[in-house]
MITI-527355 format. One record per residue (C-alpha): x, z, y. Coordinates in steps of 0.02 Angstrom, whole numbers, plus 50000, padded with zeros to 5 digits. Layout:
N
+-------+-------+-------+
|     x |     z |     y |
+-------+-------+-------+
|     X |     Z |     Y |
...
+-------+-------+-------+
***
This chain:
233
+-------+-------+-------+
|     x |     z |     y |
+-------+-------+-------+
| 50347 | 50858 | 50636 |
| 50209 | 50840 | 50736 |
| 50044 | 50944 | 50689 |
| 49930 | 50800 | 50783 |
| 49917 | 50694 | 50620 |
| 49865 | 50843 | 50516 |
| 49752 | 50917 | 50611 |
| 49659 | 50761 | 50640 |
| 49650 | 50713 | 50454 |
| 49584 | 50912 | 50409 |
| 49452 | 50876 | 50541 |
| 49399 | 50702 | 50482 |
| 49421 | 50758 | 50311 |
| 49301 | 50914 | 50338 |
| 49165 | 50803 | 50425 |
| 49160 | 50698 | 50271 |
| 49177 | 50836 | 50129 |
| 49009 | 50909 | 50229 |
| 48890 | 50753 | 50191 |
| 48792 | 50790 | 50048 |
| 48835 | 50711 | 49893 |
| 48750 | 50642 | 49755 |
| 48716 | 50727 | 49582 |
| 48834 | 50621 | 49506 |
| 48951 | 50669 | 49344 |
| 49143 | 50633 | 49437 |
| 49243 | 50494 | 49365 |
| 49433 | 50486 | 49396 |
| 49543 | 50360 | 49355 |
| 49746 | 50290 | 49372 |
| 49777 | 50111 | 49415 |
| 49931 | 50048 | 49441 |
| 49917 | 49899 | 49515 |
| 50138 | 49869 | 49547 |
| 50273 | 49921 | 49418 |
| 50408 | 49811 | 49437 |
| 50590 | 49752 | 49451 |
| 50640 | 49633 | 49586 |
| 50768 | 49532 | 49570 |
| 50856 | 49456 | 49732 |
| 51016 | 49377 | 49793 |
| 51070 | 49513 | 49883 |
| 50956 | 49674 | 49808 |
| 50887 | 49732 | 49671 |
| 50715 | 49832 | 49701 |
| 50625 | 49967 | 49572 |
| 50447 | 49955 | 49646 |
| 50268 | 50032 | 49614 |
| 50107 | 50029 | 49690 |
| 49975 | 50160 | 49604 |
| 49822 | 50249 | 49648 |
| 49721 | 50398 | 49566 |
| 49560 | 50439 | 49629 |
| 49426 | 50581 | 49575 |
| 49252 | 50594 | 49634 |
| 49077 | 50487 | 49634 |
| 49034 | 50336 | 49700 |
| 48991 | 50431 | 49850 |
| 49133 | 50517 | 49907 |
| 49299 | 50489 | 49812 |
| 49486 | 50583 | 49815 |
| 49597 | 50471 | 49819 |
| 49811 | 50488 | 49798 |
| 49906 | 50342 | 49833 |
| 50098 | 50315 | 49813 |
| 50207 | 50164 | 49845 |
| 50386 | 50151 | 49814 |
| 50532 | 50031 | 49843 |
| 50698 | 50118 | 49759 |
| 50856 | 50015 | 49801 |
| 50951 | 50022 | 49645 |
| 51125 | 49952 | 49707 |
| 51114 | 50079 | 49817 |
| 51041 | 50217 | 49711 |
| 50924 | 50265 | 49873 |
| 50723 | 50245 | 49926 |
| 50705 | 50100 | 50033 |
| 50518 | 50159 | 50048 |
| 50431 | 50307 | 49990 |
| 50260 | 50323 | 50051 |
| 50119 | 50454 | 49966 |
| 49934 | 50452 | 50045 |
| 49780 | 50570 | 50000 |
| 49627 | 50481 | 50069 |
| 49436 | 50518 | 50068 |
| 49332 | 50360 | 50028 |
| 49149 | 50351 | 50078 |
| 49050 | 50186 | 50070 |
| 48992 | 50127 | 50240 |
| 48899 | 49950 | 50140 |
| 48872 | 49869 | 49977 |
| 49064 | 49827 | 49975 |
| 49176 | 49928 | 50102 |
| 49230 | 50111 | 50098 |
| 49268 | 50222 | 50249 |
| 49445 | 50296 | 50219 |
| 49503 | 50449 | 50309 |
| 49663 | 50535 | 50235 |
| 49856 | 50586 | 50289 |
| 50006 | 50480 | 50261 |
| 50199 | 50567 | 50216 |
| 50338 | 50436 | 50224 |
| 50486 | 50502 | 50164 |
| 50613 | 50362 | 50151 |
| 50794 | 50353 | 50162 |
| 50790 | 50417 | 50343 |
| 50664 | 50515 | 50466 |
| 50537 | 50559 | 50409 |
| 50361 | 50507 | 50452 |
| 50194 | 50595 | 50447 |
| 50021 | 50538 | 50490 |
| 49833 | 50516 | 50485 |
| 49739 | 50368 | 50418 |
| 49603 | 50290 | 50474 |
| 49547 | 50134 | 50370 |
| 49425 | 50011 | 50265 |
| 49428 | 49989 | 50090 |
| 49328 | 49866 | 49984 |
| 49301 | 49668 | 49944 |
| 49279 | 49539 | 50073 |
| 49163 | 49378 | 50043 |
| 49235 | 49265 | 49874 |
| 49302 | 49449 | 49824 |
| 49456 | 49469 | 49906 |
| 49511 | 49648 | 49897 |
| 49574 | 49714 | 50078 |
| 49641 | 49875 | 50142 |
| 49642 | 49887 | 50339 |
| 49729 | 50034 | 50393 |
| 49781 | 50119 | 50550 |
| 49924 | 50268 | 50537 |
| 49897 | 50387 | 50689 |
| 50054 | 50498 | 50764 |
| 50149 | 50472 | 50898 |
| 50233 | 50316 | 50819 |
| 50077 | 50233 | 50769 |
| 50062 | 50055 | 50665 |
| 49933 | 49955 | 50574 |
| 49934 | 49896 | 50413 |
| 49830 | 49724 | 50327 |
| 49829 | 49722 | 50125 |
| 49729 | 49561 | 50069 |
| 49746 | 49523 | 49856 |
| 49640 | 49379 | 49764 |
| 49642 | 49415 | 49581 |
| 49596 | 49215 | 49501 |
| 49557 | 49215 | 49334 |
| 49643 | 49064 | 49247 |
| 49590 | 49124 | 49058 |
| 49524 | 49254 | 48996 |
| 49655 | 49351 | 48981 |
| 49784 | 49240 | 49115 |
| 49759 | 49305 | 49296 |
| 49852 | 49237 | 49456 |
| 49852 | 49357 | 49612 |
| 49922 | 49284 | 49752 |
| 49940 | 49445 | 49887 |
| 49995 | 49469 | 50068 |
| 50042 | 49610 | 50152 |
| 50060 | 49639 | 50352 |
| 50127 | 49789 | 50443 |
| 50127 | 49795 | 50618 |
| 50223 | 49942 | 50728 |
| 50119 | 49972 | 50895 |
| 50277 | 50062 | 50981 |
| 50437 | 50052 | 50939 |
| 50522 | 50156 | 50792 |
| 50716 | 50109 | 50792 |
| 50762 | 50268 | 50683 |
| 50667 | 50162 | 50551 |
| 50706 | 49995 | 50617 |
| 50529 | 49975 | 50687 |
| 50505 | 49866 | 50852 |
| 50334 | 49873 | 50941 |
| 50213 | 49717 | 50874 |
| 50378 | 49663 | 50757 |
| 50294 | 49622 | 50619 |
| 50343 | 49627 | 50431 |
| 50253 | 49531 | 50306 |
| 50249 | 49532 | 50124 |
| 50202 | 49376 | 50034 |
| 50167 | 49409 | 49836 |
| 50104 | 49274 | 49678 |
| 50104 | 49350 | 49496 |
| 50031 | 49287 | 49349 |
| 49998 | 49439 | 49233 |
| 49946 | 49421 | 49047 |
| 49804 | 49535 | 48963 |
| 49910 | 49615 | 48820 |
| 49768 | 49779 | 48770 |
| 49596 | 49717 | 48862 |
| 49632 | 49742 | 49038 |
| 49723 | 49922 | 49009 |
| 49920 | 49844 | 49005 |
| 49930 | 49670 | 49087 |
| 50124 | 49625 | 49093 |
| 50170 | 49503 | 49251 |
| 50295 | 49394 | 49316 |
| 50301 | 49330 | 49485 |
| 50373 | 49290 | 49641 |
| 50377 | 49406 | 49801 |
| 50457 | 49353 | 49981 |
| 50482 | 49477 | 50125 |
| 50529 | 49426 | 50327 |
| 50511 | 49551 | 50490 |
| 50472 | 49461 | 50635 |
| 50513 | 49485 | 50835 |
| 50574 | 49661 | 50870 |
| 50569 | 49701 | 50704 |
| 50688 | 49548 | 50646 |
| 50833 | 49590 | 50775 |
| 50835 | 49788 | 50730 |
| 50881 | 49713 | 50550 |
| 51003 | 49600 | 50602 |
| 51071 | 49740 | 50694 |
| 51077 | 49847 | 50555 |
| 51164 | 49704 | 50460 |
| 51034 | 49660 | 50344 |
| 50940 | 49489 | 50320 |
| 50762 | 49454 | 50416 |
| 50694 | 49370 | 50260 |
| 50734 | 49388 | 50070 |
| 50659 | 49331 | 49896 |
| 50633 | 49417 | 49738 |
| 50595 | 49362 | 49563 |
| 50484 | 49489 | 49493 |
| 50433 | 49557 | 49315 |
| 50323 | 49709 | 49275 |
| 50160 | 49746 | 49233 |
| 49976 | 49832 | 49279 |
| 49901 | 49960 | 49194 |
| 49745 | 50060 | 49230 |
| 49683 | 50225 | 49151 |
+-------+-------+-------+
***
């Protein structure tokens, strides 16, 4: 493993940790914003998407953990576990420094992050990301959550990842991209605290990307039917 990553991310980290902070009293918190079952032709996916963060409004810890589990195959597709700094650099974006440990079925992958974190104009929530090692890639999140009722919410998400040098232990091809198209209409059971969802979610890899799949026998695009729910601490 290379010690680049790290010792980038204890440097960046340090810089931030010696701003001064506010006299705030910490708040912490658990949302997860993914627990779900996918449902596909040709897979069936155990997913989550979660993050816990500690701190002030200030300067925030942050751990966050995504999963896909393959259950057919009783193996991690993905497995990806982040501990991030978040610092607010305007009214509605946060500075993100942190280090990245993939650990999928495969090589593993270790690196820094560099990124932005907060809501865009007509409150779209984006993550922009950059993963620094020697196999570097970028990474768009963009979610819309549209309030239909009160307690009836539609968020339509997409999600683009984009290698910047090829990766073929991982089936990564340089600018290959693989997006992740999401809709799921979730359904305020207690408040906002457990919000069951069903939904739709479509994946496709693109270029370099695409052929190292069909290589590896496996389809450039599939859909899921989805069911699962949010719930935030």
């Amino acid at each position: 493993m290379t010690q680049q990553p790290i010792r980038a991310a204890i440097l960046l980290a340090a810089t931030f940790a010696s701003a001064p902070a506010l006299a705030e009293t910490p708040i912490w918190g658990i949302q997860v914003e993914q627990l779900e079952f996918r449902a596909g032709d040709d897979a069936s996916i155990a997913a989550w998407d979660l993050d816990a963060l500690y701190g002030t409004d200030e300067l925030k810890l942050v751990w966050r953990s995504e999963a896909e589990y393959a259950v057919r195959e009783d193996g991690f597709e993905t497995l990806e576990n982040q501990i991030r700094l978040q610092t607010p650099v305007s009214d509605f974006f946060d500075a993100v420094v942190g280090f990245r440990a993939d650990t999928p079925d495969g090589p593993d992958r270790y690196s820094a992050v560099l990124g932005l974190h907060g809501l865009a104009p007509q409150w779209f929530e984006v993550d922009l990301d950059l993963f620094l090692s020697d196999k570097p890639f970028a990474r768009l999140e963009v979610e819309y959550e549209g309030l239909i009722t009160n307690r009836f919410t539609l968020t339509p998400s997409i999600e683009v990842e984009l290698p910047l040098v090829d990766d073929r232990e991982i089936g990564h091809g340089a600018f290959g991209p693989k997006v992740e198209v999401g809709a799921r209409l979730s359904y305020d059971l207690i408040d906002r605290l457990v919000s069951p969802y069903v939904g739709v979610h479509y994946e496709r890899t693109f270029g370099e990307t695409g052929n190292l799949a069909k290589r590896d026998g496996e389809d450039r695009g599939a859909f899921f039917a989805v069911v699962g729910t949010r719930i935030l601490f």
